[in-house]
C-alpha positions as CSV (number, residue, x, y, z in Angstrom):
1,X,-11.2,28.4,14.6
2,X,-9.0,30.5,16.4
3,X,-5.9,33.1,15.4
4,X,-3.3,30.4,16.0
5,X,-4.9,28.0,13.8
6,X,-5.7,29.8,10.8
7,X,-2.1,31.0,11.0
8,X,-0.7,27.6,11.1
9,X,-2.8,26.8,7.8
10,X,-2.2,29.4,6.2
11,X,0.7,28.6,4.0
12,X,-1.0,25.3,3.4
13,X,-4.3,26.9,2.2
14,X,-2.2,29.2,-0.2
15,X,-0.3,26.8,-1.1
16,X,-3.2,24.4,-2.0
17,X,-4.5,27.1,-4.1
18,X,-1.9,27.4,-5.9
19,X,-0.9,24.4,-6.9
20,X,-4.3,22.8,-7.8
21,X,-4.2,26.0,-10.5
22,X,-1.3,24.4,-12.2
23,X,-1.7,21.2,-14.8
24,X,0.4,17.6,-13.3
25,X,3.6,17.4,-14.3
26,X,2.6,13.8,-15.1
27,X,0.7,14.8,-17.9
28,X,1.9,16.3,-20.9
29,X,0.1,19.1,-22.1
30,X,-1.2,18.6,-25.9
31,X,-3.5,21.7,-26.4
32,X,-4.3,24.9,-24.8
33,X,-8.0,23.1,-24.7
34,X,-6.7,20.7,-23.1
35,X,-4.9,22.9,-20.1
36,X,-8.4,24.7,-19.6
37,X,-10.2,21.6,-19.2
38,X,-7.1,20.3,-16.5
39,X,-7.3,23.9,-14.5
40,X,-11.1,23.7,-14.4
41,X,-10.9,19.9,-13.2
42,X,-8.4,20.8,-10.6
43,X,-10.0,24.2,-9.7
44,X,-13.7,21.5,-8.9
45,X,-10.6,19.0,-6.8
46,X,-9.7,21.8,-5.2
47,X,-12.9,22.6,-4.1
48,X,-13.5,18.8,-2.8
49,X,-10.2,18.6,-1.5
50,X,-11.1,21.8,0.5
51,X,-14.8,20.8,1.5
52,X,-13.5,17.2,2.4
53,X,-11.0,19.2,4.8
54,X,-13.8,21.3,6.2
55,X,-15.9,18.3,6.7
56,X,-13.3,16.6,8.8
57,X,-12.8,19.3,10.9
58,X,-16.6,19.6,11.7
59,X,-18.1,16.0,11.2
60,X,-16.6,14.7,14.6
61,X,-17.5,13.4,17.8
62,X,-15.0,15.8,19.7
63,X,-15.8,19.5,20.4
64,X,-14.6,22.4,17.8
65,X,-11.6,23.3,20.2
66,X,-10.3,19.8,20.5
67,X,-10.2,18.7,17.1
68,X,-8.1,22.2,16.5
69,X,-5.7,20.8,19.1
70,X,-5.3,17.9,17.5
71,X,-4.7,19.1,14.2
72,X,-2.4,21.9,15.8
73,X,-0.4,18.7,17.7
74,X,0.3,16.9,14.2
75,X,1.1,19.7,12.7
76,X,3.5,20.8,15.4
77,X,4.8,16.8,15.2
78,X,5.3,17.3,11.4
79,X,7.8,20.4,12.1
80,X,9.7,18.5,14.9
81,X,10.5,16.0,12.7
82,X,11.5,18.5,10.1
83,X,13.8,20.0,13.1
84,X,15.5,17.0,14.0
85,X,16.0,15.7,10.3
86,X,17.8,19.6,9.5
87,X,19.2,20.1,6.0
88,X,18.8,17.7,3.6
89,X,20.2,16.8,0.2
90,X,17.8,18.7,-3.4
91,X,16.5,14.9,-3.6
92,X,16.1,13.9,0.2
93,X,14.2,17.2,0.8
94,X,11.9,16.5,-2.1
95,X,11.0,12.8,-0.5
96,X,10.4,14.9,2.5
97,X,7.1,17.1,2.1
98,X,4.6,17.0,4.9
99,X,2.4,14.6,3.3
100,X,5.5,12.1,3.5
101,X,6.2,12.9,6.5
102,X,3.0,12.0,8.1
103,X,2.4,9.0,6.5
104,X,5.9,7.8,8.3
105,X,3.9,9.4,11.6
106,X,1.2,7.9,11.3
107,X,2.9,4.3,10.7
108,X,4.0,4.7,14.2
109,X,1.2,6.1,15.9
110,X,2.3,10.0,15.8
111,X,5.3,8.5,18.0
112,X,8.4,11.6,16.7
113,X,11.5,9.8,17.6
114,X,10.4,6.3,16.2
115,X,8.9,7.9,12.5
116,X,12.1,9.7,12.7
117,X,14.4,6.6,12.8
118,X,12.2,5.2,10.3
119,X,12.2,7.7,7.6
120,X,16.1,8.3,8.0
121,X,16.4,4.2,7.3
122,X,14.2,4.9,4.5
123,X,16.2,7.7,3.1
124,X,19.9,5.8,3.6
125,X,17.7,2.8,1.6
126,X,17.0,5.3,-1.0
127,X,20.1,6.6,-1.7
128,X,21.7,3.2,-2.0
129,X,18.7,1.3,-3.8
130,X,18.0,3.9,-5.6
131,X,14.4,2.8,-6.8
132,X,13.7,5.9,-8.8
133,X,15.9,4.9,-11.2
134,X,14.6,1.4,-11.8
135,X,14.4,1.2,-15.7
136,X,11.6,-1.2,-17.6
137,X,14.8,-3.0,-18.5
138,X,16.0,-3.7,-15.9
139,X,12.7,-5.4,-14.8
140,X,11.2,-6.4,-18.3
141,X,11.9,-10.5,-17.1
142,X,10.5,-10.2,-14.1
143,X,7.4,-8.9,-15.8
144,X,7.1,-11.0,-18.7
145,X,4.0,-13.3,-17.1
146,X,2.2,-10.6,-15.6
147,X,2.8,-12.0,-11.9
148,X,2.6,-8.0,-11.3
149,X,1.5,-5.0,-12.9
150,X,-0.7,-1.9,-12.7
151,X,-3.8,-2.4,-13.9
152,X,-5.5,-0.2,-16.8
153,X,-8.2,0.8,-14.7
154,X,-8.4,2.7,-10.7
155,X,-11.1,2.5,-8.4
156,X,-14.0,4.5,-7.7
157,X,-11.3,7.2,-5.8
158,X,-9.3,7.1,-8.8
159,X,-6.6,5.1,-6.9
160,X,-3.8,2.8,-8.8
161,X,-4.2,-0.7,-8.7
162,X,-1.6,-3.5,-8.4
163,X,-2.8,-6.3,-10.0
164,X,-0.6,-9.7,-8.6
165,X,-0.7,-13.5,-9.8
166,X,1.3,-15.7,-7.2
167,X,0.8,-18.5,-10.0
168,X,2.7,-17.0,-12.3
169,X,6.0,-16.3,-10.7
170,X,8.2,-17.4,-13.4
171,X,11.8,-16.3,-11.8
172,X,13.5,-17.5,-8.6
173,X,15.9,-14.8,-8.0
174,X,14.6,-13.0,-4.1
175,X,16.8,-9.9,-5.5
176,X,15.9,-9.5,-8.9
177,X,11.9,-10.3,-7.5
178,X,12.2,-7.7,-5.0
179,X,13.8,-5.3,-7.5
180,X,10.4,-5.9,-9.6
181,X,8.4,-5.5,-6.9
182,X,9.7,-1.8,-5.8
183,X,9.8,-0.8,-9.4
184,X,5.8,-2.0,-9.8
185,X,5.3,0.5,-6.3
186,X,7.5,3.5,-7.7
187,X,5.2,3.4,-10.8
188,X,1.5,3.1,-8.7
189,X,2.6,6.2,-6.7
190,X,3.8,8.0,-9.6
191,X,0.4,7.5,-11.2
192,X,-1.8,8.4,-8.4
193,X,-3.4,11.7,-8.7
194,X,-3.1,14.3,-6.5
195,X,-5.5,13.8,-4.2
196,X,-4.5,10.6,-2.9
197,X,-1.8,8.9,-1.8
198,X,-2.6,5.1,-1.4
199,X,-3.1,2.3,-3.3
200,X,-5.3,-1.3,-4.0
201,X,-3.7,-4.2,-4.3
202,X,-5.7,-6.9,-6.5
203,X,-4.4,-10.5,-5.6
204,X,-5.2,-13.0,-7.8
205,X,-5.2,-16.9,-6.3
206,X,-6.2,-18.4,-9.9
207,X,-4.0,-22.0,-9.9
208,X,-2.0,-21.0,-6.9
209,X,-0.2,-23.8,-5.7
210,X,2.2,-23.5,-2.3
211,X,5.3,-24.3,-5.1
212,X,4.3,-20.5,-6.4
213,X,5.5,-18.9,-2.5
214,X,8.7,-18.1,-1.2
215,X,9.1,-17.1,2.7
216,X,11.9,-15.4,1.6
217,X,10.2,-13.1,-0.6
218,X,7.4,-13.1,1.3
219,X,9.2,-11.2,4.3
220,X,11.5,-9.1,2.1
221,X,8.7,-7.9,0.5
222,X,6.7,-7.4,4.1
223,X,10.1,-5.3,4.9
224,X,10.0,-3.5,1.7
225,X,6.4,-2.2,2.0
226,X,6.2,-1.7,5.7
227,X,9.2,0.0,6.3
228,X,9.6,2.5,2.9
229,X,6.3,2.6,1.9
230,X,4.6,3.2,5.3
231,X,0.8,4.2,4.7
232,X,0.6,3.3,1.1
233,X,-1.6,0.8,0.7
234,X,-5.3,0.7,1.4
235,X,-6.6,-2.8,0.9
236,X,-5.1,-5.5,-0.1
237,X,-8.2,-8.2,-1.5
238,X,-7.1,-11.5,-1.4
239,X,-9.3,-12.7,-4.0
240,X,-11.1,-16.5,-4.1
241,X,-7.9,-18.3,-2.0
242,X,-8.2,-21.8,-1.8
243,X,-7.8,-24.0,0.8
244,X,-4.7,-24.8,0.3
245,X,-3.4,-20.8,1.3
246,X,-4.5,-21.4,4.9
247,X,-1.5,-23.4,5.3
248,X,0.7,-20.7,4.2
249,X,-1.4,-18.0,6.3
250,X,0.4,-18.3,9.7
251,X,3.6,-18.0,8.3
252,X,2.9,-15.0,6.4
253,X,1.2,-13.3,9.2
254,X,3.9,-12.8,11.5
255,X,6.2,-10.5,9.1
256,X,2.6,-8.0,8.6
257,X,2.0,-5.4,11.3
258,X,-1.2,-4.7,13.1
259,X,-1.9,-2.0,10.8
260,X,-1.0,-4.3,7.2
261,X,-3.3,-7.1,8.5
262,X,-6.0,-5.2,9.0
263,X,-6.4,-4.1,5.5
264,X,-6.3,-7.6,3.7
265,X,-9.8,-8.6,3.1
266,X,-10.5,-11.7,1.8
267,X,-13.2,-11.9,-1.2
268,X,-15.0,-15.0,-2.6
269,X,-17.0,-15.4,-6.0
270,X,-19.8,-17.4,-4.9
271,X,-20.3,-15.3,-1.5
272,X,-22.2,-12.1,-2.6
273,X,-21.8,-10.6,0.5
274,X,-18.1,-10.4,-0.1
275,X,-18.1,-9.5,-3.4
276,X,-19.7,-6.0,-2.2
277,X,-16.4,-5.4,-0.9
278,X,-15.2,-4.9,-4.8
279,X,-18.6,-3.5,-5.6
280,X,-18.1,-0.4,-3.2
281,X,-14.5,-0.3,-4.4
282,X,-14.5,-0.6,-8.3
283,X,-16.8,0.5,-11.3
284,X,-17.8,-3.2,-12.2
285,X,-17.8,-2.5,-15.7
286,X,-13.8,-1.5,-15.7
287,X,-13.1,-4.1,-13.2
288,X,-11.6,-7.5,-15.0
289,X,-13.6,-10.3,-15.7
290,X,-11.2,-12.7,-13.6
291,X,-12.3,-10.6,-10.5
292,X,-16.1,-10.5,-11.2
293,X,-16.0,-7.4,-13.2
294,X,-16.9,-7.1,-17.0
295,X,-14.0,-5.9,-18.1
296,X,-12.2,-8.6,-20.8
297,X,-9.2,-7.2,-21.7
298,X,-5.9,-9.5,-20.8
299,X,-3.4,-8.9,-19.8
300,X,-0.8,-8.1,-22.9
301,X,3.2,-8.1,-22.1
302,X,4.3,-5.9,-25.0
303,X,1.4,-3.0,-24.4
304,X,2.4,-2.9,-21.0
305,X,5.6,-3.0,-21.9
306,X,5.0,0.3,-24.2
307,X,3.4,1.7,-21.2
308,X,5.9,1.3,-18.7
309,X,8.5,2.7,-21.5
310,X,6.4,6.0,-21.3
311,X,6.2,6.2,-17.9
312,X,10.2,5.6,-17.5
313,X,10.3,8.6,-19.4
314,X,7.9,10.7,-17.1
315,X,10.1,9.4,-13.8
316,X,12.4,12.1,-14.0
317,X,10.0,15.2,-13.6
318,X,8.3,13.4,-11.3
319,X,11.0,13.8,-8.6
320,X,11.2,17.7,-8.9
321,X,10.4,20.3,-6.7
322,X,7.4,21.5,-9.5
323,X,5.9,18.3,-9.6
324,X,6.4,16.9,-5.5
325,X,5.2,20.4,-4.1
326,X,1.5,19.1,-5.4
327,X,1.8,16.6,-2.7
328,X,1.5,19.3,-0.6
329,X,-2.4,19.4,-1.1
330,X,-3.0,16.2,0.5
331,X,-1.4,16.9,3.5
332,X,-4.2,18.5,5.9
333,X,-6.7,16.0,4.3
334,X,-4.5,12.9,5.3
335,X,-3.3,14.2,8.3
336,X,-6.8,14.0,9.8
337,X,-9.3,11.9,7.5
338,X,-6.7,8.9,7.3
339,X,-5.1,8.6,10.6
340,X,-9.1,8.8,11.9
341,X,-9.9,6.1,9.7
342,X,-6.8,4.1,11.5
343,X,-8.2,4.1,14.8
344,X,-11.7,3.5,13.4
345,X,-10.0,0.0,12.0
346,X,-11.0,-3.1,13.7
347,X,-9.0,-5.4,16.4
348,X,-6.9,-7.4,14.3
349,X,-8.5,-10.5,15.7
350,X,-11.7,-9.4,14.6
351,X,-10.4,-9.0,10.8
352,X,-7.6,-11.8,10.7
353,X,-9.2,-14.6,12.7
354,X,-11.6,-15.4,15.8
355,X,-8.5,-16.9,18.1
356,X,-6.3,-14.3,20.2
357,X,-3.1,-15.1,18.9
358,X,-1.0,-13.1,16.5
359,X,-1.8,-9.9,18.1
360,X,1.4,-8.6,18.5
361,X,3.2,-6.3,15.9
362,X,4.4,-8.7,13.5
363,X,7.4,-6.3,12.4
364,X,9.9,-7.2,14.8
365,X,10.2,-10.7,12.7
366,X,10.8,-8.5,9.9
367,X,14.8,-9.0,9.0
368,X,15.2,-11.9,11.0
369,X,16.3,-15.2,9.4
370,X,13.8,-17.8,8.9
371,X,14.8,-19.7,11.9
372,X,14.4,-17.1,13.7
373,X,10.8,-15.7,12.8
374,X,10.4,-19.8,13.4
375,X,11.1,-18.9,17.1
376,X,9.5,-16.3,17.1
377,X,5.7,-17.6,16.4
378,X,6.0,-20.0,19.0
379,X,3.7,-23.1,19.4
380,X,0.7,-21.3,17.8
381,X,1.7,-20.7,14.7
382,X,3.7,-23.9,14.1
383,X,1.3,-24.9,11.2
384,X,3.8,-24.9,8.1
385,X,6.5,-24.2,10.3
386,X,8.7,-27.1,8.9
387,X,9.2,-25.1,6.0
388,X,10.9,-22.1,7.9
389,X,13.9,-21.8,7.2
390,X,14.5,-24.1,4.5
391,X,15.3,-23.0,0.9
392,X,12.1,-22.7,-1.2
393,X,13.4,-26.0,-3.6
394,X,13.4,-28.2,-0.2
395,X,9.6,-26.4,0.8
396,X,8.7,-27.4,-2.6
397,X,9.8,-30.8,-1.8
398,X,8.9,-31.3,1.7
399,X,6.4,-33.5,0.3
400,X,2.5,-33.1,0.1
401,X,0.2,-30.8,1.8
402,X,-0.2,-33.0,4.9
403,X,3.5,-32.8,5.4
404,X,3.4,-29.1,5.8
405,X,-0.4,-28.8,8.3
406,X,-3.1,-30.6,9.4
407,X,-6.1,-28.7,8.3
408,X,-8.0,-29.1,11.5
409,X,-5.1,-26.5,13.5
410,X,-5.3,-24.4,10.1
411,X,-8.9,-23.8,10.7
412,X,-8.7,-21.6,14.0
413,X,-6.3,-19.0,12.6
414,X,-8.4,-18.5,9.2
415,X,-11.7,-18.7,10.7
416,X,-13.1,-15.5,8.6
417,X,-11.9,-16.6,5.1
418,X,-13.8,-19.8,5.9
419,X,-16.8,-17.7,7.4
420,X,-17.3,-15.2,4.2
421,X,-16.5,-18.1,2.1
422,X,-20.0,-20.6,3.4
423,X,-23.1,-19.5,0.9
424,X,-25.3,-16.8,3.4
């Protein structure tokens, strides 16, 4: 590695060092036992976070010299889009650390003036939304069914998992829904620990009926996600949907982007090959039952309740400069290992379906009225399209499933749920 290099990582190696030292923020410190016991735990992180770093940088294809250009050229990006940004409010700044920043870069392809544009829409929807400051109370109706919620449990990376149940949607407000759904995303990433910075989504197609969906939260909540939370999601498993989803497929597709369809992964009970997928993810035994796991607990509104009170209270510290500087250690990780792992990602075709359509980046739907993501699709994704841009009461009463698709034109656009799904 040579002298410019090492002096570009420099303050991030110090920095790493230091900060894995101190106990998170997040976690209130009961005993001086206790504090040992986190320093030594993050002293052994630090040490994987460092050896995973080390690894990227060597395991590769490309030569020694290149992969310190490339590193050198995102880090270089990073600062440019520091540059052009310039002073920024105590809070904005804090959104800001390197690890953010490249998350927004790598969401459009290490493109400067485009991640620019999209983190400074994300910091005017910040200030005005304020999601931060989302209270349990504000929510607690939303949440009363457990449509959404963070589940007890993480995966084998000790990521944060979403649990959702379209069946249970027990509101019909797209503001106060949305409102819900960035509060249930403000809590995942405040409980992720340090070393990552994504999360799984569990999806949960148990009595799902088409009555359960709204388009219009459905691309809100596309927009939401894509847009201000760029690069926090992993997987999304779309567990055991029935037939009847394919019909609402197509018109979901168009509001994902190339990079949001390619981590859904559809998972059926009676297929064991696709149940690995949850096997390689989850510790079976902490996994719920409902999913395949072992796990029986249910899901209980007034513990989670309690829960989410304690974490309301933890919000606060979490956005200060002590606690967001820990982000810091990811940022060499991600900056390689998970914008590798993007271009290592398969065709969209060859995760979403066999046909060619749909290719496209699905965002620039995103925003548009219903009518006009119906233009949009075109011809090929017509399937359901009679629904677009009505009001979710006349979808629900559009009358019948054969009203909405035939499922012969259904079964080209969902060829792979219908190919993991067939006994191997």
């Amino acid at each position: 590695m040579d002298n410019t290099l090492r002096s570009a990582l420099f303050p991030f190696t110090c920095h790493l060092s230091t900060s894995l030292l101190c106990s998170s923020p997040s976690i209130p410190i009961v005993s001086g036992r206790v504090a040992a016991q986190g320093r030594i735990h993050a002293q052994s992180e630090g040490k994987t976070k460092r050896n995973c770093l080390r690894q990227n940088l060597t395991d590769t294809k490309k030569p020694a010299s290149k992969v310190d250009e490339d590193l050198q050229e995102k880090l270089r990006k990073i600062r440019e889009v520091k540059d052009v940004l310039g002073p920024l409010p105590e809070k904005q700044s804090i959104f800001c650390t390197d690890a953010a920043i490249s998350r927004y870069l790598r969401a459009r392809n290490w493109h400067v003036k485009k991640a620019v544009k999209m983190l400074k829409e994300t910091l005017k929807w910040r200030s005005e939304y304020k999601p931060e400051e989302i209270q349990w109370e504000d929510v607690a109706q939303e949440a009363d069914t457990g449509k959404i919620y963070r589940s007890n449990f993480v995966d084998k990376q000790g990521r944060t998992v979403l649990v959702l149940r379209p069946s249970r949607q027990n509101t019909s407000s797209t503001k106060n829904q949305i409102k819900y759904f960035v509060y249930c995303m403000e809590n995942a990433i405040m409980n992720l620990p340090v070393n990552q910075e994504q999360m799984v989504w569990l999806i949960d197609f148990d009595d799902f009926s088409l009555k359960n969906i709204s388009v219009a939260v459905t691309r809100d909540t596309a927009h939401v996600l894509q847009e201000h939370y760029p690069e926090r999601l992993s997987v999304a498993i779309m567990f055991n949907p029935p037939k009847i989803f394919e019909k609402f497929w197509p018109v979901v597709k168009p509001f994902l982007e190339h990079k949001t369809r390619n981590k859904v992964k559809f998972v059926y009970p009676n297929n064991a090959d696709s149940m690995k997928i949850l096997e390689e993810l989850f510790d079976m035994d902490c996994l719920e039952s409902c999913f395949g796991g072992n796990n029986t607990e249910k899901f209980d509104i007034q513990k989670y309740a309690e829960r989410m009170k304690e974490d309301d209270k933890r919000m606060p510290m979490f956005w200060t400069k002590t606690h967001v500087t820990a982000d810091t250690t990811t940022d060499l990780v991600s900056i390689m290992s998970l914008d590798n792992s993007d271009k290592g990602s398969k065709p969209d075709a060859e995760v979403d379906e066999s046909g060619g359509e749909g290719k496209g980046e699905g965002s620039v739907n995103v925003g548009k009225s219903d009518a006009e993501v119906h233009e949009s699709v075109g011809d090929a994704k017509r399937v359901g399209s009679e629904n677009v841009g009505k009001s979710d009461a006349e979808v629900d009463e559009s009358g019948g499933e054969e009203k909405r698709a035939d499922a012969s034109d259904v079964a080209g656009d969902h060829e792979e749920a219908k190919d993991v799904k067939q006994e191997a």
